[in-house]
C-alpha positions as CSV (number, residue, x, y, z in Angstrom):
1,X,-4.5,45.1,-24.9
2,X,-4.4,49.0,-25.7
3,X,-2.4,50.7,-23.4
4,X,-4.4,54.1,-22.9
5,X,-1.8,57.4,-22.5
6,X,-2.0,60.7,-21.4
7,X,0.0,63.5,-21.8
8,X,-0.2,66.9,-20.1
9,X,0.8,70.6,-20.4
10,X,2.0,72.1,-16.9
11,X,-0.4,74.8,-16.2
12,X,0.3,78.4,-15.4
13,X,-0.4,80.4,-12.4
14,X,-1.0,83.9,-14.5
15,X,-1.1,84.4,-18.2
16,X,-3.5,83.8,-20.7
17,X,-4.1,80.5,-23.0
18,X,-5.5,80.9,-26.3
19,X,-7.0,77.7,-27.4
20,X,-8.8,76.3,-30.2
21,X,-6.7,77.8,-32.6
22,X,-6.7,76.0,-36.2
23,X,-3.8,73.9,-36.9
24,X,-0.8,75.7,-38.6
25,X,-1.6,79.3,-37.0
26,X,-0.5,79.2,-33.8
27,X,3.0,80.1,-35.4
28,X,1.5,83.1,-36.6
29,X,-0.2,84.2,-33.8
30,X,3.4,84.3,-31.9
31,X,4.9,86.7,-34.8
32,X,1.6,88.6,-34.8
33,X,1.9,89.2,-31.3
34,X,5.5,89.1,-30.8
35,X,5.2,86.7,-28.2
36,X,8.7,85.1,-28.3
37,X,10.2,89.2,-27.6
38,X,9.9,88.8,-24.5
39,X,11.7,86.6,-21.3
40,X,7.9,85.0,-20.1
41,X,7.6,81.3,-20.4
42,X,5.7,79.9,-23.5
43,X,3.5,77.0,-24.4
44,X,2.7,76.2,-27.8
45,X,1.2,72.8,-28.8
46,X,1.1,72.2,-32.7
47,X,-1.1,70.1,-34.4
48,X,-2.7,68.3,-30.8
49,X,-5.6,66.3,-31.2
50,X,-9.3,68.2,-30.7
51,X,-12.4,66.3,-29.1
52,X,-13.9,66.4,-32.1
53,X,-11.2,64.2,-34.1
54,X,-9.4,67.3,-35.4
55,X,-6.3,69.1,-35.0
56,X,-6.0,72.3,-33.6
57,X,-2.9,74.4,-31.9
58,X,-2.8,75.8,-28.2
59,X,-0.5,78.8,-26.8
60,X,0.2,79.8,-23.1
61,X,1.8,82.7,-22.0
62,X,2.8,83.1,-18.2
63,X,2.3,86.6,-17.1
64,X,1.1,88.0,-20.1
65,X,-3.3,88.6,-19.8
66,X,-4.8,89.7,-23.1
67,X,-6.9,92.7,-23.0
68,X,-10.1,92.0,-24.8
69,X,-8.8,94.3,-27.6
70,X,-6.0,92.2,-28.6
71,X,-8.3,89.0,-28.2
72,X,-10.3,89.9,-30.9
73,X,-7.4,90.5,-33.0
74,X,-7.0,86.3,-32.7
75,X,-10.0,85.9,-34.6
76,X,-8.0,87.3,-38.1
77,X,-6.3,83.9,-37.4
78,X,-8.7,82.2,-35.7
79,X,-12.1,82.8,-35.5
80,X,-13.3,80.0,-33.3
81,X,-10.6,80.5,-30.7
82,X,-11.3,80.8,-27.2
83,X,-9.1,82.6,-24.4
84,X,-8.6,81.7,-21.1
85,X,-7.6,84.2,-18.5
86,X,-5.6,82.8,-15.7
87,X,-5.0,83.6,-12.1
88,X,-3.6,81.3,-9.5
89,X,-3.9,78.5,-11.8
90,X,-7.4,78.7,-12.3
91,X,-9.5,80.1,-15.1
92,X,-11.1,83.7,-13.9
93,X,-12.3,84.5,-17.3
94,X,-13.0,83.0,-20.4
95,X,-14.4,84.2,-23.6
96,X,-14.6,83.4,-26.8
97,X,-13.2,86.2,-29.6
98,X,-14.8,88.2,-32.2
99,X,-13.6,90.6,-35.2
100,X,-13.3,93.7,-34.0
101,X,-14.5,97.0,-36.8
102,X,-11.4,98.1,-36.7
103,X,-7.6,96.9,-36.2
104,X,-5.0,99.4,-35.4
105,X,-1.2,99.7,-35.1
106,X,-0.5,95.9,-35.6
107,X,-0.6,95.8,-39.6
108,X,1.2,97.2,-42.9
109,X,-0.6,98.6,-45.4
110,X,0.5,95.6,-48.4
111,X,-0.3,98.6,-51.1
112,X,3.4,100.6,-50.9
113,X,1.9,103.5,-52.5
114,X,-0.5,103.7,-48.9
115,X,0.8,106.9,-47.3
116,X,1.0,105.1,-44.1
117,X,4.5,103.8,-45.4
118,X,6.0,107.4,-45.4
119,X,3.9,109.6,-42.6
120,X,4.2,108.9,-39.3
121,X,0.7,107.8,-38.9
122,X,-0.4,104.0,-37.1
123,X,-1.7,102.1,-39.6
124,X,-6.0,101.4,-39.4
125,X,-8.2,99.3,-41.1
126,X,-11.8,98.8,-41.1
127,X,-12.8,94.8,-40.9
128,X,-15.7,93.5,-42.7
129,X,-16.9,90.0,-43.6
130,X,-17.9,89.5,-47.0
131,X,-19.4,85.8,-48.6
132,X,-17.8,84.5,-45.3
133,X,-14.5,86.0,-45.9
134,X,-12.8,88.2,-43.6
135,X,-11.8,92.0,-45.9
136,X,-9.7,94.7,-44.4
137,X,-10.1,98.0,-45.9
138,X,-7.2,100.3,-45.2
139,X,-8.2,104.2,-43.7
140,X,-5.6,106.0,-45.4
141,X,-5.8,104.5,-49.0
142,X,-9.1,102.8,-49.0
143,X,-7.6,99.6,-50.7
144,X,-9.5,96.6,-49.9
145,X,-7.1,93.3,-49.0
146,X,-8.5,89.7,-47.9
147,X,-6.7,88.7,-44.2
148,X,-4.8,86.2,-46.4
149,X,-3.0,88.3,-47.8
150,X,-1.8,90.4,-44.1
151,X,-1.4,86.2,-43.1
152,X,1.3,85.9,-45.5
153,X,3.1,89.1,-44.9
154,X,3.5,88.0,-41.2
């Protein structure tokens, strides 16, 4: 006899979930953000089973709603994410994320010679998929890096 289980997340009342998130980047997404900087109460569920017989991670932050902005900074890390906007434990919006054109004041320049590193500027770059590949092209210097790379340096 298989003994069926179930196990469950307590929901929130306000916050935001970001689901859907490939397995191994939901780690990233909390330094990205800085979630763990403040005193709000965090879910994060590594490597949990998907419908479709993968893994994927899951984050919920109480009293923290995404602005649609920094939502579609998730899809640098995960572009098939969805996000969940909660109020009085239900969901009052949900939507799924796309890259923005252009990401700004949440990423270093990886060239050191950018001029970003020594003027008191916020750092920009233009996004741009190339051969299915996500590129970010910094303003200042007009380097070219893949999101790898900015994955690795967070």
């Amino acid at each position: 006899m298989m003994m069926e289980t179930k196990m469950t997340v307590e929901a929130i009342a306000h916050g935001t979930v970001i689901d859907h998130i490939p397995a191994g980047q939901g780690v990233r997404i909390l330094r990205f953000f800085q979630l763990t900087d403040g005193n709000e109460r965090i879910t994060v569920g590594l490597n949990l089973r998907s419908g479709d017989s993968q893994v994927k991670d899951i984050i919920k932050v109480e009293n923290n709603v995404f602005t649609a902005e920094q939502a579609n900074q998730l899809a640098l890390f995960a572009p098939n994410a969805t996000v969940n906007l909660i109020d009085n434990y239900q969901v009052v919006d949900k939507f799924h994320v796309t890259l923005p054109e252009q990401i700004s004041s949440v990423l270093s320049c990886p060239n050191s010679n950018c001029i970003s590193h020594d003027e008191p500027v916020n750092s920009r770059f233009f996004v741009a998929v190339k051969h299915e590949k996500v590129k970010l092209k910094c303003h200042y210097c007009e380097k070219s890096f893949s999101e790898r790379l900015f994955k690795e340096l967070k």
